[in-house]
DRENVEX-275973 format. One record per residue (C-alpha): x, y, z. Coordinates in steps of 0.05 Angstrom, whole numbers, plus 5000, padded with zeros to 4 digits. Each point is the difference from the previous one (the first is absolute). Layout:
N
XYZ
...
END
This chain:
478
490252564474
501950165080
494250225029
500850535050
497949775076
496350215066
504149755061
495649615040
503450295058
503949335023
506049874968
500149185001
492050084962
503050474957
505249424979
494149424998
496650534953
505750124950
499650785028
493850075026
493250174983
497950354920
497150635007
492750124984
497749245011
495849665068
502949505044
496949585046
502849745069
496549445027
501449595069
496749815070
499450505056
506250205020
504549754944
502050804983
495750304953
499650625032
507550065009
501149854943
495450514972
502550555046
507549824965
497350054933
496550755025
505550245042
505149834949
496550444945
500050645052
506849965012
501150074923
496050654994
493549614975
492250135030
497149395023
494549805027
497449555058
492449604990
498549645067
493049705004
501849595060
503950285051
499650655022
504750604982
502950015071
501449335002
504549914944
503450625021
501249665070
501749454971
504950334945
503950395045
501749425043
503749734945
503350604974
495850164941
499650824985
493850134980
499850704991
500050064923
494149465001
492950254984
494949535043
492049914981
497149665055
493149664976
500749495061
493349985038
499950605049
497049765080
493750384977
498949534954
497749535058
496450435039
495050274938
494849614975
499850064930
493449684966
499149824925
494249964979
499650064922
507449904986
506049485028
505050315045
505549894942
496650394953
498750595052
507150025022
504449854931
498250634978
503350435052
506749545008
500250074924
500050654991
505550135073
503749604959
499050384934
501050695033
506049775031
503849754946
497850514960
502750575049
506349685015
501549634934
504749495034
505849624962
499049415055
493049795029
499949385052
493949675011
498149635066
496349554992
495749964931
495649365020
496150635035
497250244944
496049274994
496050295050
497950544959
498149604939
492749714987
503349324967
507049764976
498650274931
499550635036
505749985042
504749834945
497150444958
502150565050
506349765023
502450034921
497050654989
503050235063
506749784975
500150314933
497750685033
506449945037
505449784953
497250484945
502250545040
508049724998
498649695070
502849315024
495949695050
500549465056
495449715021
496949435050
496449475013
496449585059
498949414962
498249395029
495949284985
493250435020
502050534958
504749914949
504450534956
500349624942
496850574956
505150485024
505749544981
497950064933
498350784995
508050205034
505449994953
505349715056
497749495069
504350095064
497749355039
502650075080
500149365037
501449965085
500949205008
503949655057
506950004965
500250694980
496450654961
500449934924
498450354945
498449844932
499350304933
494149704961
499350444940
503850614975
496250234928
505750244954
506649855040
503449415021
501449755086
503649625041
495549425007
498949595059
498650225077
505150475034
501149985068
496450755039
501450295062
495750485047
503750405047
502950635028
499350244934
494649744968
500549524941
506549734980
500049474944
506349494977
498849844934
501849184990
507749894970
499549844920
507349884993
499850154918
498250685009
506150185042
507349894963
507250414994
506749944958
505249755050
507449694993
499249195016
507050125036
502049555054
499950205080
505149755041
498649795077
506150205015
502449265027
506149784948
497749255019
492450164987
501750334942
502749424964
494849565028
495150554960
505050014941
500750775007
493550145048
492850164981
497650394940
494850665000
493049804988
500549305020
495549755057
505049485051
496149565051
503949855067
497949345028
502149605069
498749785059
498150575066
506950255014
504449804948
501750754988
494950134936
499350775024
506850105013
501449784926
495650454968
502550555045
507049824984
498150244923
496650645029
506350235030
504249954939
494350354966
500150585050
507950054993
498650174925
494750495018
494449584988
493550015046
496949295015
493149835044
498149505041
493049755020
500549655061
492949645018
502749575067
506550335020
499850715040
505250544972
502850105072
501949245002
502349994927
503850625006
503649705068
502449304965
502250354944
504050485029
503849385041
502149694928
502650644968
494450214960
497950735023
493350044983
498250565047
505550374962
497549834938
493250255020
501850635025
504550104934
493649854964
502449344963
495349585035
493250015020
497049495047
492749925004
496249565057
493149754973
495449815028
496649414956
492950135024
499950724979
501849984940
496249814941
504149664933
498350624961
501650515061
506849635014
501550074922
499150715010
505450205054
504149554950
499450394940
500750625047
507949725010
501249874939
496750544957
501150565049
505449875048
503949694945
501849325038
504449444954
499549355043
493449825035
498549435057
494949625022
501249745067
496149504993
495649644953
496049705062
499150695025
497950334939
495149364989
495650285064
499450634973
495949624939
494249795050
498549334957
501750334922
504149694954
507749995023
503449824940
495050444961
502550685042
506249815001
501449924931
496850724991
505350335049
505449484976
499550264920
498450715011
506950135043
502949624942
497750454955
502250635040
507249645006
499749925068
504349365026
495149595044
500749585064
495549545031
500949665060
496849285001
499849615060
499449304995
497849525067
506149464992
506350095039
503249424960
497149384963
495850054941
502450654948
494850454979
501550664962
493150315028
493749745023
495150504966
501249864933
502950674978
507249764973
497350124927
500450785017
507149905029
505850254941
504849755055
498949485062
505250025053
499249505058
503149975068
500049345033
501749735074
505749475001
501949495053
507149965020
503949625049
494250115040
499050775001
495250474944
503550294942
497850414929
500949844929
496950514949
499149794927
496950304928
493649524977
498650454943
502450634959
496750174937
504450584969
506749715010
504149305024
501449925070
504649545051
497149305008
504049825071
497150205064
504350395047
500050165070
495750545026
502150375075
497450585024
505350365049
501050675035
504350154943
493849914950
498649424951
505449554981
499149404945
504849414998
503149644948
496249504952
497849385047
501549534954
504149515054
491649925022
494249614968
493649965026
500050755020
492350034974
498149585046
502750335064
504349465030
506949984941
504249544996
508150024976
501649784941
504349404991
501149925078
END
């Protein structure tokens, strides 16, 4: 049976959470100072008031002013939010409270208990956020005690049809451990060198995206990119064939490259591996067809001026909408982030041919994860969507010793095409040739490969030449 869901007030936890939270159930969010608890929580609340629903802020911590303060700096509307401040007042500190027959946490657990009782009782709220629970160990004689409380605390609350966040300051002094096991779901938020993550640990009663999604702070507030499990994503499409729009190339490709195949571009700096894949993205956008490219070294102003002096108007084709080019910056971008504005293209702006420009680039943007592990995630979920993918390998050789790529990603590649340096009478020239094509046969010559102000033009079969791997060839029979 579906159950029916509480957005969480984040759309990419929503997706790690299969919809978001079940109603009437306690969920704790764990993590270091400033990982995004709060945020997090103020999400969850804000979310609900938009939707008509009474909720209810618990802050034992910070004061009621401060996460206003702090709220409206990030956009958060807190209007429809009901606050109960039990943070220590300033008076606190100046009074001298004395205790003689009792301990201070049995004089003062009464009153917060029954604030807190009054409150929810008044209000009856649908959402109650709590910040932070490990307070209440203050209050409690013993651990018995406290996790005694903390449960019967919890069931006073989602009796009454309320689903409550809460969470925690745990740490190696004082660990959380028996609030892990008294919540029904665990939010763990991490801040390490590399990144904010978050993590789903346990989720009673539903299934999750497993693993640890990239998380943002900014602007506003919490953003989360749940990590790419290509099998979840998948769309009928026609395996028809795409034509570059080169006659010669064409032939080379027997016919040109199919939908939902993933084609890796490898040569030497300069050979023209860009240009190529461009060269398919304009014969896309004469059919109507929008393509992207994700440019990690090149800047679109310099890309845009060489293309335009070969005859492929990609400022026209942007302005037309056919094309989209994107400058990232490696360091910015996390793997799951970067698989984000990806899926944005393709499930949203509805683009058919994507580029990476290049596999070097996009390899900074891993900051020391797996390459081939990523890759493969982005490689067989635009397969799955039908998109026709490009990736631009560059490989350190000018001539001498062939290698397809030197990452050891040519087992994702349905179809290697390699461009290649040649020495002629003493001056630089191209040859372009298929390694590899999985769905159909292809040319087994290598042909010439110039790129002019005309646009691309490929030669006749070289097959006068021997030794063309190499980079120095040599004519047959003379």
């Amino acid at each position: 049976m579906l159950q029916q869901r509480l957005s969480t007030g984040i759309v990419g936890l929503d997706e790690v959470l299969h919809g978001g939270f079940t109603p009437g159930r306690a969920y704790l969010v764990r993590g270091g100072p400033g990982t995004g608890k709060t945020t997090l929580g103020l999400h969850f609340l804000t979310a609900g008031s938009a939707n008509g629903e009474k909720v209810l802020f618990i802050t034992l911590g910070e004061p009621e002013a401060m996460i206003r303060q702090n709220a409206e700096s990030l956009g958060f509307d807190l209007s429809g939010i009901a606050f109960l401040d039990l943070s220590p007042t300033p008076e606190f500190f100046a009074q001298v409270e004395t205790y003689d027959i009792f301990s201070p946490a049995e004089v003062e657990r009464e009153p917060t208990t029954r604030k807190i009782v009054e409150q929810v009782e008044r209000l009856k709220p649908s959402r109650v956020f709590i910040d932070a629970m490990t307070q209440f160990r203050y209050l409690a004689a013993d651990p018995y005690q406290y996790r005694k409380q903390v449960l019967s605390f919890l069931r006073f609350l989602v009796e009454r049809d309320t689903t409550v966040l809460f969470t925690s300051e745990g740490s190696a002094e004082a660990p959380d451990a028996d609030l892990q096991f008294l919540s029904d779901g665990i939010i763990h938020l991490e801040y390490a060198p590399e990144g904010r993550t978050l993590c789903v640990n346990k989720f009673r009663g539903s299934d999750f995206l497993s693993g640890r999604h990239a998380m943002r702070l900014g602007e506003r507030g919490m953003e989360v990119f749940p990590r790419l499990m290509p099998e979840v994503y998948w769309r009928e499409f026609a395996l028809e064939t795409i034509s570059s729009g080169v006659p010669e190339l064409d032939e080379l490709l027997h016919g040109g490259l199919e939908r939902g195949t993933v084609t890796i571009i490898t040569g030497p700096s300069g050979v023209g591996k860009t240009t190529l894949g461009l060269q398919f993205m304009k014969k896309a956008a004469g059919r109507g067809e929008r393509s992207v490219v994700y440019t990690f070294e090149e800047g679109v102003e310099t890309l845009l001026a060489r293309c335009e002096g070969i005859n492929i108007p990609v400022r026209a084709m942007m302005e037309r909408g056919t094309l989209s080019v994107v400058k990232v910056e490696p360091l910015r971008y996390t793997p799951d982030e970067f698989a984000h504005l990806v899926r944005r293209e393709v499930e949203e702006e509805g683009a058919r041919i994507v580029m990476l420009d290049s596999i070097a680039g996009y390899r900074l943007s891993l900051r020391g994860e797996d390459l081939v592990g990523h890759l493969h995630a982005l490689s067989k979920y635009l397969a799955n969507m039908g998109i026709t993918t490009l990736l631009i390998n560059e490989v350190e050789h000018i001539t001498g010793e062939f290698r397809a790529t030197e990452v050891g990603i040519s087992y994702l590649a349905d179809n290697i095409i390699f461009l290649r340096f040649l020495e002629m009478g003493g001056e630089l020239h191209k040859a372009i040739g298929v390694l590899k094509k999985r769905v159909s046969d292809f040319e087994k010559s290598l042909r010439e490969f110039q790129i002019t102000r005309y646009g691309i033009k490929v030669g006749r079969p070289l097959t006068d030449l021997r030794g063309i791997l190499s980079g120095t060839p040599e004519l047959v029979g003379k």
